[in-house]
C-alpha positions in Angstrom: 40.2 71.9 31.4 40.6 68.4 30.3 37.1 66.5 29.8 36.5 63.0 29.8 33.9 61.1 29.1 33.0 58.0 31.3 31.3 55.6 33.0 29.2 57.1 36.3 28.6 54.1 38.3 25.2 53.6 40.1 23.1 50.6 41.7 23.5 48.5 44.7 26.5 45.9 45.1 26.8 43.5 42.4 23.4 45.1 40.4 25.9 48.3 38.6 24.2 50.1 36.5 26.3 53.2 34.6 25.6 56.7 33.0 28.1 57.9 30.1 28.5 60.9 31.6 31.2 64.3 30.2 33.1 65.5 33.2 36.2 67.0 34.7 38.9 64.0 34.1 40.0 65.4 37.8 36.6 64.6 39.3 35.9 61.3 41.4 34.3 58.4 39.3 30.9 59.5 40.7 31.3 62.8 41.0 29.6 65.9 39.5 28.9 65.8 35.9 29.2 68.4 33.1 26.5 66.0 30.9 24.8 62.7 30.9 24.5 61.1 27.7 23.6 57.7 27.5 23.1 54.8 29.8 24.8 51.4 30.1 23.4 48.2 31.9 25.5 45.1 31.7 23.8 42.7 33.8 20.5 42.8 31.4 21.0 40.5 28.7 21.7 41.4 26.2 23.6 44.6 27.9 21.3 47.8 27.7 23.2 50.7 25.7 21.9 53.7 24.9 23.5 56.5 23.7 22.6 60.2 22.9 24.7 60.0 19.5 24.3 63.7 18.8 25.3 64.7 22.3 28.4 62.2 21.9 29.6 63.3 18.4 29.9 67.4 19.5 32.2 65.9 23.0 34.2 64.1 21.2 34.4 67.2 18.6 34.8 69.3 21.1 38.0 67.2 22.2 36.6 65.3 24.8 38.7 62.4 25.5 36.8 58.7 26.1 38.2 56.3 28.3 38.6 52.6 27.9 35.3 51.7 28.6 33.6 54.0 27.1 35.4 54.5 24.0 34.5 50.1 23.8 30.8 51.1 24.0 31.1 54.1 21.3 32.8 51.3 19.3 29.9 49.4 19.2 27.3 52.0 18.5 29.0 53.0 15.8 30.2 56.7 17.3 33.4 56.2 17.5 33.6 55.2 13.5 31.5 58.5 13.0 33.8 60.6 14.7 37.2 58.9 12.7 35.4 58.8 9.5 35.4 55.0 9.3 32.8 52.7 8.5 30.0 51.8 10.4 30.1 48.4 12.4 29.4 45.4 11.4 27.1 43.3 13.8 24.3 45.9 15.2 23.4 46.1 18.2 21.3 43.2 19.7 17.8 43.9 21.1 16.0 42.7 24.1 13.5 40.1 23.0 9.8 41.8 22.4 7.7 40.5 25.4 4.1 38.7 24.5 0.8 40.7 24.9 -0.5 39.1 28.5 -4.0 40.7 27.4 -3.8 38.6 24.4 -2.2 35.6 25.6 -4.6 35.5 28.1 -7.7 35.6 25.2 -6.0 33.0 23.5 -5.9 30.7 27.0 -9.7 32.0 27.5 -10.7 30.7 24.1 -8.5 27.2 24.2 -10.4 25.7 27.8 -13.6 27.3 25.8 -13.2 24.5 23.7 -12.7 21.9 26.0 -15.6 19.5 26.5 -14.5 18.7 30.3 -15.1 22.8 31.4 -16.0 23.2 35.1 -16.6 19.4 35.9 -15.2 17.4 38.3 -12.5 14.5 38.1 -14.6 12.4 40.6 -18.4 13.0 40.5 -20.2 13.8 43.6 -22.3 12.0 45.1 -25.9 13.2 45.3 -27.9 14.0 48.3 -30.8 11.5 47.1 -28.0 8.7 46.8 -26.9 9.5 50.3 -30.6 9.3 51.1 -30.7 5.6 49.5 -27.8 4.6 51.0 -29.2 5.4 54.7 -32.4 3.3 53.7 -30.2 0.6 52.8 -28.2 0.4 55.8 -30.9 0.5 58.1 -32.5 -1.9 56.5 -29.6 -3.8 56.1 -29.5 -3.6 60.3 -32.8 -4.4 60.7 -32.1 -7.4 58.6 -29.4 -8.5 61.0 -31.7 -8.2 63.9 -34.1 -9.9 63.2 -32.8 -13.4 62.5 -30.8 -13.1 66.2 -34.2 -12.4 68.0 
């Protein structure tokens, strides 16, 4: 029986996301699989690769034959060089960025308006209900005003 190993493809249109899967080279792409050992995600960037290096070194061992894809991918994690005897690659693999604490960036946003001498007030201020009061006064007086020098 001739094994490959290869590239599983799963996700919804234009999101693929693959398994390295060993299986039959007669089965269909996504077909039934002797063994899944790694993953591949090429629309995250950089592309997710992840490969079960132990599991890959007995397959190809064992005579499993890559394809074009996949042998790429075991190029670049350094399997592939394992297997031949060559040296390891040059560039490693890149990593994702490591994403921020929110807990602690939200502390540090906490303690910054903390500081801030202009906490909790207003850009306009409002007017006060004794001001309104006065201002009433003053217009009735005001009309009172006007009144009287017509009578």
């Amino acid at each position: 029986m001739a094994v490959k190993i290869k590239l599983k493809r799963l996700g919804k249109i234009r999101s693929p996301h693959y398994r390295i899967v060993v299986a039959d080279s007669r089965t269909r792409r996504d077909g039934r699989a002797i063994e899944e050992i790694g993953l591949y995600h090429p629309v995250q960037n950089p592309s997710r690769i992840e490969v079960d290096s132990e599991r890959a070194q007995y397959w190809l061992s064992v005579g499993a034959q890559p394809t074009e894809p996949v042998l790429a991918i075991l190029k670049l994690t350094g399997d592939w060089q394992k297997h031949k005897g060559l040296p390891a690659p040059e560039k490693p693999l890149l990593a994702p960025a490591a994403k921020e604490d929110k807990r602690a960036s939200f502390e540090a946003f906490a303690k910054s308006i903390e500081g801030d001498d202009a906490k909790g007030e207003a850009i306009t201020p409002k007017a006060k209900k004794a001001d309104k009061k006065a201002d009433e006064a003053e217009t009735e007086s005001a009309a009172k005003a006007a009144e009287s020098p017509e009578a």
